[in-house]
C-alpha positions as CSV (number, residue, x, y, z in Angstrom):
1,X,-134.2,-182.4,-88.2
2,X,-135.6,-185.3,-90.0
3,X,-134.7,-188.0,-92.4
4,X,-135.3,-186.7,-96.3
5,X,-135.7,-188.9,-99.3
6,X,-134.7,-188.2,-102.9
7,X,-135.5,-189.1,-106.2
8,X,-134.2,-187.4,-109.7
9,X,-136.8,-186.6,-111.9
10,X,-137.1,-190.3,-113.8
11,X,-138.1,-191.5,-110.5
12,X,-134.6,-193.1,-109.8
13,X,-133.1,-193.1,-106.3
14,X,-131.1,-191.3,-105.4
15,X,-130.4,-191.2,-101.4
16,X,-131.2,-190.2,-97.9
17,X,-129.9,-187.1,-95.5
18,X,-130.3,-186.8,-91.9
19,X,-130.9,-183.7,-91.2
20,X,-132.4,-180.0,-92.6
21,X,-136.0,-179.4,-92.4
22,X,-139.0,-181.4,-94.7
23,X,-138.1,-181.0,-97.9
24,X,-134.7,-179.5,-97.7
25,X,-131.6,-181.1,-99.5
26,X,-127.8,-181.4,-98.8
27,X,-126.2,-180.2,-101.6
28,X,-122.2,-180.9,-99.5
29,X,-121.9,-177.3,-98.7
30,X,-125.4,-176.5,-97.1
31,X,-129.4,-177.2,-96.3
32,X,-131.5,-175.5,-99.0
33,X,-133.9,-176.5,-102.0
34,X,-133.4,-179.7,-103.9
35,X,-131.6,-179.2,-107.4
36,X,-134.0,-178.7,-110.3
37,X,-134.7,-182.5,-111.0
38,X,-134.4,-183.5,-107.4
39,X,-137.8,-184.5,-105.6
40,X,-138.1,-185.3,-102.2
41,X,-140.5,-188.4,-101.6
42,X,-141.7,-189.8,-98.5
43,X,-139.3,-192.7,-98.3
44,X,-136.8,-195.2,-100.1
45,X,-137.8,-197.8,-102.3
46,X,-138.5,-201.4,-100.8
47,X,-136.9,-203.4,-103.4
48,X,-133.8,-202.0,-105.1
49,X,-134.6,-200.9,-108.5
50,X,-138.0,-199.5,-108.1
51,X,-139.1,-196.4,-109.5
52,X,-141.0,-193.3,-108.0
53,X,-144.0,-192.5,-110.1
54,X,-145.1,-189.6,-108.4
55,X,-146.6,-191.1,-105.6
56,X,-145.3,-194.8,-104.8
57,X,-142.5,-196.8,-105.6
58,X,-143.3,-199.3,-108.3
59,X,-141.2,-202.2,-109.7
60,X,-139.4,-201.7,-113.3
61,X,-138.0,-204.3,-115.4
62,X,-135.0,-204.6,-113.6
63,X,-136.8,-205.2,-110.0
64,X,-139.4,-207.7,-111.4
65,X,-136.1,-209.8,-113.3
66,X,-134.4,-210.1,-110.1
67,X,-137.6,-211.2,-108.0
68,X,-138.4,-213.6,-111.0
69,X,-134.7,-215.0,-110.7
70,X,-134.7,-215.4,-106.9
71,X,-138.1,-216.9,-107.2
72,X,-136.8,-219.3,-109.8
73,X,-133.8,-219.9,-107.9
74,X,-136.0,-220.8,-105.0
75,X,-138.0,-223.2,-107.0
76,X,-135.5,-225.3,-108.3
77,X,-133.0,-225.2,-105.5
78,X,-136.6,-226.0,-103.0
79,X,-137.5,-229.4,-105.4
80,X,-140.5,-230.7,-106.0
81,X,-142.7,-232.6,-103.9
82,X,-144.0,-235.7,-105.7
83,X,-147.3,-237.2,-104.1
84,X,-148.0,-240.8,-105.6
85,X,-151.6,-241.7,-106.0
86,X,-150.7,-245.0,-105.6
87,X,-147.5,-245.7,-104.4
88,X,-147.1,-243.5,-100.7
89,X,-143.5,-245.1,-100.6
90,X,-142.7,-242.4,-103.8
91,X,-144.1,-239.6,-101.7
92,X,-141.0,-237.2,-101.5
93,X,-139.4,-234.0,-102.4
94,X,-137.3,-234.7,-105.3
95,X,-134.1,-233.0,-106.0
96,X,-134.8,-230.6,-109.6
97,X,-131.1,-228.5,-109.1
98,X,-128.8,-228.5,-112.7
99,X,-127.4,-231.7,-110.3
100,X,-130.5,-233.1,-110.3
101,X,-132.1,-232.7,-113.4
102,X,-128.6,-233.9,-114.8
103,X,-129.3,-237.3,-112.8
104,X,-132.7,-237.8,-114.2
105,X,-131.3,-237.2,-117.9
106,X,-128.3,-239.6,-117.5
107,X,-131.4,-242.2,-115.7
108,X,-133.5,-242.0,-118.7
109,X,-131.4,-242.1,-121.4
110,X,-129.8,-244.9,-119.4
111,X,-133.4,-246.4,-119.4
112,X,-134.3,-246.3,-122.9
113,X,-130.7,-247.6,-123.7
114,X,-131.5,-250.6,-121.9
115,X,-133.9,-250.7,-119.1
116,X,-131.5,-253.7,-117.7
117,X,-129.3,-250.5,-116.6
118,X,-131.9,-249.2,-114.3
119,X,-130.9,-250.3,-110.8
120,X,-134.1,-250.6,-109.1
121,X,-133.5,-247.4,-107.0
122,X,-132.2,-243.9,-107.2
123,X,-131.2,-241.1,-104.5
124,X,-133.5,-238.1,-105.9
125,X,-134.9,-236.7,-102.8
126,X,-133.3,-233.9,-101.5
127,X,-131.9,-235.4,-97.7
128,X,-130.6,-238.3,-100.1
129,X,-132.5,-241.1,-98.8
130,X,-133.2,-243.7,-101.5
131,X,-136.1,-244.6,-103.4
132,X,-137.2,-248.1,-104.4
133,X,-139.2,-247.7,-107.7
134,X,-139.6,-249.5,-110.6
135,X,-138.8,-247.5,-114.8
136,X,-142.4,-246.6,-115.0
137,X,-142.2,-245.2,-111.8
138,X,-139.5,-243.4,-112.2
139,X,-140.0,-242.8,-115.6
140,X,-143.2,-240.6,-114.3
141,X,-141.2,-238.7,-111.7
142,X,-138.7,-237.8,-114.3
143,X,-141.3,-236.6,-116.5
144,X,-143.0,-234.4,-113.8
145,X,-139.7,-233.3,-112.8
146,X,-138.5,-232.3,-116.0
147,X,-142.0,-230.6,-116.6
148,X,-141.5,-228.4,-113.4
149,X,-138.5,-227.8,-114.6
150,X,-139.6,-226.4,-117.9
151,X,-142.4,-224.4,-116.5
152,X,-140.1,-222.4,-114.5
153,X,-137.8,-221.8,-117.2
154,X,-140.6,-220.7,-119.4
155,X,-141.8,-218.2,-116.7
156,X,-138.5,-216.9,-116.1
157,X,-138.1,-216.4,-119.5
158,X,-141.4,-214.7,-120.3
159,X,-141.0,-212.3,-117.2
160,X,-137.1,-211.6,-118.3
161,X,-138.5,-210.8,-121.9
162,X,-141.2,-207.9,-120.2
163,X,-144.3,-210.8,-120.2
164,X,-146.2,-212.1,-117.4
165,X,-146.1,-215.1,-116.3
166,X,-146.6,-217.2,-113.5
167,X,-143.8,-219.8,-112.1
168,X,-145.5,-222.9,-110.6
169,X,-146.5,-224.7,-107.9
170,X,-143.4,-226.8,-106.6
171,X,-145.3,-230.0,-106.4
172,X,-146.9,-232.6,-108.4
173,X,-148.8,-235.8,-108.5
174,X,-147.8,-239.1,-109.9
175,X,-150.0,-242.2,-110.7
């Protein structure tokens, strides 16, 4: 007796039996033949929505949206890691959640309100430590932040539509 694998004839899955000899399906009452439209294939998807195309599993629409989503999920949930050319004191991995990029917004509207509102520091890594920098400074994070930020979007986007597209790399370098 051995493990058997099923697909229906668009490739979907459709399940596993213990049991019966290669090739042989359960139907509920007995061993025999798969039903017309029933394959066996050599074993279950790795992801959950891939297809069998006759001889692997590949990933459909619905596989590569929910790898694009957990990878965009990672992305912005991960931050990104500023590097300062200048300033090592910067040098940080800066907090890019809905949370955070909501705290960068209110910052820089609150900076080009009045830059007198800026209070010299700001909590945007993601262990919370504060960061001494000065507008332009931060002015440059937030813009690299932001960027990240609408670079994953766009990718997600693209690959939810059926493009391709590539999310980026989860860090960046400031003057």
């Amino acid at each position: 007796m051995t493990q058997m694998f099923f697909a229906d004839s668009n490739g979907n899955y459709l399940g596993s039996f213990d049991g019966g000899d290669a090739g042989e399906y359960w139907d509920g009452e007995a061993w025999g033949a798969p039903p017309a439209g029933v394959v066996a294939v050599p074993s279950q998807p790795a992801v959950a929505g891939q297809t069998w195309n006759g001889s692997a599993w590949v990933d459909t629409s619905t596989s590569l949206t929910n790898k694009a989503q957990a990878t965009y999920n990672g992305l912005i949930n991960g931050g990104l890691a500023i590097t300062s050319a200048s300033t090592p004191a910067l040098n940080g991995t800066y907090d890019v959640s809905i949370a955070g990029q909501q705290r960068i917004t209110a910052m820089q509207a609150a900076i080009l309100t009045s830059a007198a509102l800026f209070p010299g520091y700001w909590h945007p890594t993601l262990t919370g430590a504060p960061v001494t920098m000065t507008v332009a400074q931060f002015t440059e994070i937030a813009e690299a932040a932001l960027a990240f930020v609408a670079e994953c979007v766009a990718a997600l986007s693209t690959i939810t539509a059926g493009g391709t597209a590539t999310f980026p790399s989860a860090s960046a370098t400031v003057a």
